[in-house]
N, C-alpha and C positions, 0 to 999 in steps of 0.2 A: 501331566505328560511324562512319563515314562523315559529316563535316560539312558541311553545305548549305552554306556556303561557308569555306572552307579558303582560308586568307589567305597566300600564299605559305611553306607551308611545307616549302619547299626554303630558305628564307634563314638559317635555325637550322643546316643544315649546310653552307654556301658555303663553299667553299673560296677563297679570299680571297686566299691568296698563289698557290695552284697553278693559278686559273682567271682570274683577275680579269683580267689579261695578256689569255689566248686571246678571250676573250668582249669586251675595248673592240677587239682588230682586228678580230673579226666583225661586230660593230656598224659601225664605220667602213665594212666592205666590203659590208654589206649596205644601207648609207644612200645609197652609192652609184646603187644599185637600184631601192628605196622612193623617192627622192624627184623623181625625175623619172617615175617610173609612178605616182606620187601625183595629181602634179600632171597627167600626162594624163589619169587614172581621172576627175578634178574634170571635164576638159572632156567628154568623155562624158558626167557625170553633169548636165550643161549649165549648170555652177557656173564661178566665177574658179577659176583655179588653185590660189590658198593655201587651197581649202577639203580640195583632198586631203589638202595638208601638218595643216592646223589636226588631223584625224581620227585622226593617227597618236600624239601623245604621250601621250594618254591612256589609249588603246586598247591602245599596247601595254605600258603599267603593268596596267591591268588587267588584261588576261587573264595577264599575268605571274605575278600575283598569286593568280587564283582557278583558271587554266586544270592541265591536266593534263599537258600536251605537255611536253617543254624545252626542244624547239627551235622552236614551233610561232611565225610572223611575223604579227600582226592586224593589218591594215591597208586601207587603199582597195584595193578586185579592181574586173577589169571589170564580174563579172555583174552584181555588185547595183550596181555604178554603173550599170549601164543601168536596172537596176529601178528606181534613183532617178531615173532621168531619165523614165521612164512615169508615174510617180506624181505627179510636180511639177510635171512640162510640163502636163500638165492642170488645175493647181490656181492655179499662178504666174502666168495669164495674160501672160505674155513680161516680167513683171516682174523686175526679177533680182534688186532687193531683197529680195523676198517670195521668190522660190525659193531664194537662200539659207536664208532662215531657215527653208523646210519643208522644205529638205533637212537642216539640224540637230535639227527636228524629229521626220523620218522617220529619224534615227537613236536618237532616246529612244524612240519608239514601237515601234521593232523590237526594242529591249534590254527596255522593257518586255515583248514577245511571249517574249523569248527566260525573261526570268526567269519566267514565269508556267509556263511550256512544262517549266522546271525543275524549279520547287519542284512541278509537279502530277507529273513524273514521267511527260512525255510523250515520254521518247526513242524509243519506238516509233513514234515518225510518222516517220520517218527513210524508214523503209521501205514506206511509206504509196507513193509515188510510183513506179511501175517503173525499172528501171534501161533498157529501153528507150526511154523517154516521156522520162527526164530528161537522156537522152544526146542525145536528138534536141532536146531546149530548149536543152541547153548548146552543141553545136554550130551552132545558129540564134542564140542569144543574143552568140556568138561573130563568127559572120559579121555581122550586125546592128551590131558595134561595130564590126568593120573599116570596111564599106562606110560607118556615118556621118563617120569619120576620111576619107574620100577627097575632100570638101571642101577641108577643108585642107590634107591631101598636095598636091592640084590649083591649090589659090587661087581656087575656085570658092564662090559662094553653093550650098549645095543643098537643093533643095528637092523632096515628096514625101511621101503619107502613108504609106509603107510602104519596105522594104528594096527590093524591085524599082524604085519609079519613083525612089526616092536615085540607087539604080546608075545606072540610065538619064538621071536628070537630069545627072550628072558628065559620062557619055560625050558626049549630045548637046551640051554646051558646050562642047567642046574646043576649040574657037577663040577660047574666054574663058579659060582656063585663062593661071594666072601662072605663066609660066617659070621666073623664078626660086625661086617656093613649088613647082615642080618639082621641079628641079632638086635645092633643101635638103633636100625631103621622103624625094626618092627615095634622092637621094644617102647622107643618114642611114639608111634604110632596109638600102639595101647595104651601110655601114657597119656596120650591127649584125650583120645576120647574118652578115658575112663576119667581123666580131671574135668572134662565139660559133663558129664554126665553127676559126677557125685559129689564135686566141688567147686561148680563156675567160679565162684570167687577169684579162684588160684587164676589167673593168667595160663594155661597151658600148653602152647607155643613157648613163651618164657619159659618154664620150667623143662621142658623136653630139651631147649639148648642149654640151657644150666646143666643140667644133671648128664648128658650128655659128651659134653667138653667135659665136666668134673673126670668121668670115666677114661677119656681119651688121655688128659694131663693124667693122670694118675698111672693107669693100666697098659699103657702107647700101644692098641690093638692096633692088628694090621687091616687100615680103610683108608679110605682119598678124604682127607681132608677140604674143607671150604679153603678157596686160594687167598692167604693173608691179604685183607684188607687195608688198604694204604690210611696210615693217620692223619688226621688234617682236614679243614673244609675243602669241597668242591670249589673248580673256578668258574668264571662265569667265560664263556666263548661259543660260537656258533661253528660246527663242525668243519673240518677242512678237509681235501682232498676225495670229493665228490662227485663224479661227471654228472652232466647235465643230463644222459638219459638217466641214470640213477635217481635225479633227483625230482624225474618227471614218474617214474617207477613208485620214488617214494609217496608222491602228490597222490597217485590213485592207491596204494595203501592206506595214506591219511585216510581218502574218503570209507575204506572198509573202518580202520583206527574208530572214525567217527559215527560209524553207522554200530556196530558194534558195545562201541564205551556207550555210548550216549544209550542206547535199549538197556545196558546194564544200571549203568548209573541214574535213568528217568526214574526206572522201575524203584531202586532203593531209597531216589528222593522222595517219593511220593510216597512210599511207605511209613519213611521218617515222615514226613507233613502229618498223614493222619494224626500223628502227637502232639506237633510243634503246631500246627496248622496255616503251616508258611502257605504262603500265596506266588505258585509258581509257575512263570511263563517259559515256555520252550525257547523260543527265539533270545530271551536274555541268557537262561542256561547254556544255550550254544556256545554264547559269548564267554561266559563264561568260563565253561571247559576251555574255550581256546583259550582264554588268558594262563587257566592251570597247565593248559600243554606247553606250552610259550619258557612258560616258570621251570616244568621238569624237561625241557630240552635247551634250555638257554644252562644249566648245572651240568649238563650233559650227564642226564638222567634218560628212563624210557619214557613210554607214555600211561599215561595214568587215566583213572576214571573216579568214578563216584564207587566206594563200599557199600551194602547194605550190612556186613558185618561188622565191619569198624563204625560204621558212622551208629551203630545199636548196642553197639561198645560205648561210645561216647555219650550216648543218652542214659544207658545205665550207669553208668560210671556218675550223671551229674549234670552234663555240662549243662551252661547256661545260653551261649552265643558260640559264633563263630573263632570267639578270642580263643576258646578253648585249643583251635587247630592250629591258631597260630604261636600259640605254648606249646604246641605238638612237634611242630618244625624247629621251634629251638631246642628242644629232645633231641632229637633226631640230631641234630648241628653237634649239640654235648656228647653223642654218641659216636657220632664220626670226629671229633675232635680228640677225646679222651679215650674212650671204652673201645677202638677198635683194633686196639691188640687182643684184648679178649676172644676174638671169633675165630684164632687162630687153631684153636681145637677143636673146632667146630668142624662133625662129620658130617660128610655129603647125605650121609644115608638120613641124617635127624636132619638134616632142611627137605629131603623129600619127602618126609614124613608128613611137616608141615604143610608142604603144597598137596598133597594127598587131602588131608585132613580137610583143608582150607577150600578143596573143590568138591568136596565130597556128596554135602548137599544138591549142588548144582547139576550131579551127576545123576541124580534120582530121575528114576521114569516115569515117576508118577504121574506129574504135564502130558505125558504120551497117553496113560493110561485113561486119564480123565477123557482125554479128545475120542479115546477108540470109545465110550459110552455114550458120547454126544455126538460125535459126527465121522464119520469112518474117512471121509475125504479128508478130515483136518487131520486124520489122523495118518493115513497116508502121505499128505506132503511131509510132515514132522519128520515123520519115520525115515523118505528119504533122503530127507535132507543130513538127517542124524548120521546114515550108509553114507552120505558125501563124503562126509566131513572125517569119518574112518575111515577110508579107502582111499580115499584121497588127500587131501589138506583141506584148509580153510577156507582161501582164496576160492579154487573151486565150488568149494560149496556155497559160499556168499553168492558167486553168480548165479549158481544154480537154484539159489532161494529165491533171489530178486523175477529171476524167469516164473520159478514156483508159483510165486504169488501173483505176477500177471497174469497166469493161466488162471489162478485159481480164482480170483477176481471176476477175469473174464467171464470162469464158469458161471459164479454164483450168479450174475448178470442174467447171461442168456440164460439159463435155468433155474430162476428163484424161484420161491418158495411160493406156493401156490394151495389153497384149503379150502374144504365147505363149511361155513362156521354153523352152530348152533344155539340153543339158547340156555345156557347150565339153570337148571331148576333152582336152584341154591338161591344164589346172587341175582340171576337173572343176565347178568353178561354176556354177552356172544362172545364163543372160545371156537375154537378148532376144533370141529367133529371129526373132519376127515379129511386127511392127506392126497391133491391132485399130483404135485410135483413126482418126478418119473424120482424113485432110487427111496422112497419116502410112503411107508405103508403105517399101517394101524389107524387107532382111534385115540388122539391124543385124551380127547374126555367124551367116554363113552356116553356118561349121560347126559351129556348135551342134548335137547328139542331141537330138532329141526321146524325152523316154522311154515305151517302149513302152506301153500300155495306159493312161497319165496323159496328161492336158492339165494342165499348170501355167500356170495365169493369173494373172496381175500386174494390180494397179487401183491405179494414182497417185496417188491424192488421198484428202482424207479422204471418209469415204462420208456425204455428207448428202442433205434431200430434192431438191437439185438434181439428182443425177446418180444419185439411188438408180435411176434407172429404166433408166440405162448402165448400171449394172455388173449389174444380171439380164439384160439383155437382150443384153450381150455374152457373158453366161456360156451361155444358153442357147440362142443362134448357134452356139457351137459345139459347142456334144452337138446340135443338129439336123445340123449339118455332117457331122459325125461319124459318125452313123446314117447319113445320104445316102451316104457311103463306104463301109458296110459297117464300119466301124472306131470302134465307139462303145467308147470307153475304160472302163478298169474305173472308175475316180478321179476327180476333177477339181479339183487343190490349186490353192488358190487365196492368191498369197505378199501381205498384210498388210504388208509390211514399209514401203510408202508411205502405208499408211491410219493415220493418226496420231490418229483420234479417227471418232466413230460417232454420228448421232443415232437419234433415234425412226423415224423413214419410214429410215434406211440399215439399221438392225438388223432393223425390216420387211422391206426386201429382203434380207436375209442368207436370214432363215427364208423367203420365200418363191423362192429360187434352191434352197435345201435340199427342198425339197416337190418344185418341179422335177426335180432330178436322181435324185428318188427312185423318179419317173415309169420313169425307165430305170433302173432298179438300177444307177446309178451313186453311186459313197459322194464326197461333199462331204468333204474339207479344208481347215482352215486354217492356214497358214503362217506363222512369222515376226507373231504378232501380239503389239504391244505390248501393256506393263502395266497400262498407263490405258486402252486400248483392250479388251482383254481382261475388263478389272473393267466398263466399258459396258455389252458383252457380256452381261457375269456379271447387272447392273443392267434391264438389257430384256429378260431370259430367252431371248437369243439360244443362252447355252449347257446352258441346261435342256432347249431344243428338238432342239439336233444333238447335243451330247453333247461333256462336257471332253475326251472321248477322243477326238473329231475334231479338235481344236486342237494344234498340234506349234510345238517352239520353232525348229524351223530344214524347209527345204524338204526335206532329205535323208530329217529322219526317215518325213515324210507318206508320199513315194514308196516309201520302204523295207517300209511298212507294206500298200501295194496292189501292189509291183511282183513281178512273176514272172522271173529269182532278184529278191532285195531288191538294192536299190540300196550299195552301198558306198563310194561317192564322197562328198563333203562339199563344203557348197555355201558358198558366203565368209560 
């Protein structure tokens, strides 16, 4: 049985002499990484810099501790630093005080959503969201953090309620732009990617603020520096001076916070897994992230998620377990302890470089581009969702995906997928000859047989009273069609094998396509019908009505049973 929180129990078997090694230089090479995308995530999130740093030490003991992954990195991401920066900028009134502490806030609120989310055993909401709606936020969410970094790239104020008038506000400046926050920005920029490109080895974030600062102590070009970092650990306290709606404000944050990290962070656990081949449940994950939120808002840090970059940092690098992250946190500790005068020449324009770089991937269309080849509706929710999310903010656009997707839900429902299958000569399988659903032409496999004297119909979804009135009415399109031909079929199997469950008004339309086809002395089949769907069946006297002998476990047998010779091919 399974404990609601399982307290690192990988530490009972560490291996201590054989790992201890691999896992302190992956840490070292992954601090690398983490602490200058820390510190950009923090300006995104429209915080000082040390508050990315403050989010990681505890963050990543905890989910160390509770989490499932080995390799999995908790820390400052872009998304939900921009989620933080939607929720705060609204609340903070440009105070920076106060948006500190409701960004430490807005990361116990979200660890609360997440633990709540756990212990109720709501990892099914994961899937609540389409993976076109939330490809097109991520991608929007992505560009969105570029373009507000292009400020500082530039050495420009910018200003704009939305991603379009940012952009435009930088361009039309150009005569304001600092040459030298140019110059450093861009320069870093190419830096990086020209070091991941021909030298991964190199750390390349590191090296862009090394060489950087180097330029700035040396040369003192005129650019906005990163605001000096106070030296010393974080303390541990729960933020103060909050009102209560504020922090009812912040609670529904959380829930974006956690709907957000969590699509980000599943996505790069599972990734990781394929290596590690960790064994990962959602509902304990939840738990987890909330204990890592708990950890970077109790530092009074922001809120954090799972990396797929750093945690593939950390597997290349070595590691062996989770101890790795937790040698990672004491970095980070030695860096705000010792090293954080060093960031004092640190130009604005090389940490947006970094957050540039660091979103860059994410910001690719290609997600968009695949759905416009596969499905033109998946590709239009993405798309608007992506226009939300620039024209608007975040917030907005979250709602507007969650609506998204119950529309789009809806649709597929009432209008699923509907085919006339055939018999591919090859293999002998029944495939898709022909597309009945409205918005959906061609011949997915032209040489498919149609078997003589049967129509095999296929209906994609489960049959409830949304679409009970498709699947009679495409059944009975085609024995009208049929007759119009002269070629009304002896049969008409109809393959089950996507109806995964049945109600009252779908079992209604069962028997009344069976009345139908009886019209023409045509015999009704069913195909390929599941166990739970079958006992439905048995339950709304669907099968009292047509009879258990019309029900077949595979599409071969139906045909075999109405075809003139019988069928002898076997269907997958």
């Amino acid at each position: 049985m399974q404990r609601w929180f399982p307290i690192g129990s990988w530490l009972k078997d560490y291996n201590w002499h054989g790992s201890a090694g691999a896992d302190l230089i992956a840490a070292v090479s992954v601090a690398a990484l983490l602490v200058p995308e820390s510190m950009g995530y923090a300006s995104v999130a429209g915080v000082p810099a040390e508050i990315g740093l403050y989010a990681a030490p505890l963050a990543l003991v905890m989910y160390a501790m509770f989490g499932g992954s080995k390799l999995m990195v908790f820390a400052a991401a872009g998304s939900v630093a921009a989620v933080s920066a939607s929720v705060v900028g609204g609340l903070s009134g440009g105070d920076q005080d106060q948006a500190v502490a409701l960004t430490a806030a807005l990361a116990l609120t979200s660890g609360a959503v997440f633990v709540v989310a756990g212990l109720a055993k709501l990892g099914w909401i994961t899937n609540f969201m389409s993976k076109a709606v939330m490809s097109g936020f991520i991608i929007g969410l992505s560009i969105q953090i570029i373009v507000g970094q292009f400020g500082k790239l530039f050495g420009v104020d910018q200003t704009g309620d939305n991603t379009f008038a940012k952009l435009w506000s930088v361009i039309s400046d150009i005569g304001d732009w600092t040459w030298a926050a140019v110059a450093l920005g861009v320069g870093s920029l190419i830096l990086i990617f020209a070091i991941q490109r021909f030298v991964p080895k190199i750390p390349a974030a590191l090296a862009a603020v090394v060489i950087s600062s180097v330029i700035v102590a040396v040369f003192d070009p005129d650019t906005d520096l990163v605001a000096e970092i106070p030296q010393g650990l974080p303390s541990f306290g729960v933020p103060s001076g909050i009102s209560g709606s504020d922090w009812l404000t912040l609670v529904l944050g959380g829930c974006v916070v956690a709907l957000v990290g969590f699509s980000e962070g599943w996505g790069a656990s599972k990734q990781i897994a394929k290596k590690t081949h960790d064994q990962l449940n959602t509902n304990q994950e939840f738990r987890a992230y909330g204990a890592g939120q708990f950890g970077a808002g109790i530092l009074g840090g922001m809120v954090v998620t799972g990396s797929l970059s750093k945690s593939s940092a950390n597997e290349e690098a070595g590691a062996k377990s989770q101890m790795s992250n937790i040698m990672l946190a004491g970095v980070v500790l030695l860096v705000l302890a010792f090293l954080a005068p060093a960031f004092q020449w640190l130009p604005e324009a090389a940490l947006a470089a970094i957050v540039i770089n660091a979103m860059w991937g994410s910001a690719n269309p290609h997600a968009l581009i695949v759905l416009w080849k596969i499905d033109k509706i998946d590709f239009a929710l993405g798309l608007a969702t992506l226009l939300v999310v620039l024209a608007f903010d975040l917030l907005p656009a979250m709602i507007t995906g969650i609506i998204l997707s119950i529309i789009y839900m809806v649709y597929r429902i009432s209008f699923p997928g509907r085919s006339v299958l055939g018999k591919d000569p090859t293999s002998g399988d029944f495939v898709t000859k022909r597309w009945l659903a409205e918005g959906r032409t061609g011949e997915p496999h032209k040489d498919a047989e149609l078997v003589p004297g049967v129509i095999v119909y296929r209906f994609s979804a489960p049959l409830v009273f949304s679409n009970a009135e498709a699947f009679t009415e495409t059944g009975e399109k085609l024995l009208i069609a049929a007759a119009a031909d002269d070629n009304l079929p002896h049969a008409l199997v109809i393959d089950f094998e996507e109806v995964f469950s049945v109600d009252s008004t779908g079992a209604a339309a069962i028997t009344s396509l069976f009345e139908y086809t009886q019209r023409f002395g045509v015999e009704l089949m069913l195909a390929r019908v599941h166990s739970t769907t079958h006992t439905l069946l048995q339950l709304a006297g669907v099968s009292d009505e047509i009879g258990d002998d019309r029900i077949y476990d595979n599409i071969r047998d139906a045909v075999a049973a109405v075809s003139t010779p019988p069928a002898a091919e076997t269907d997958a």
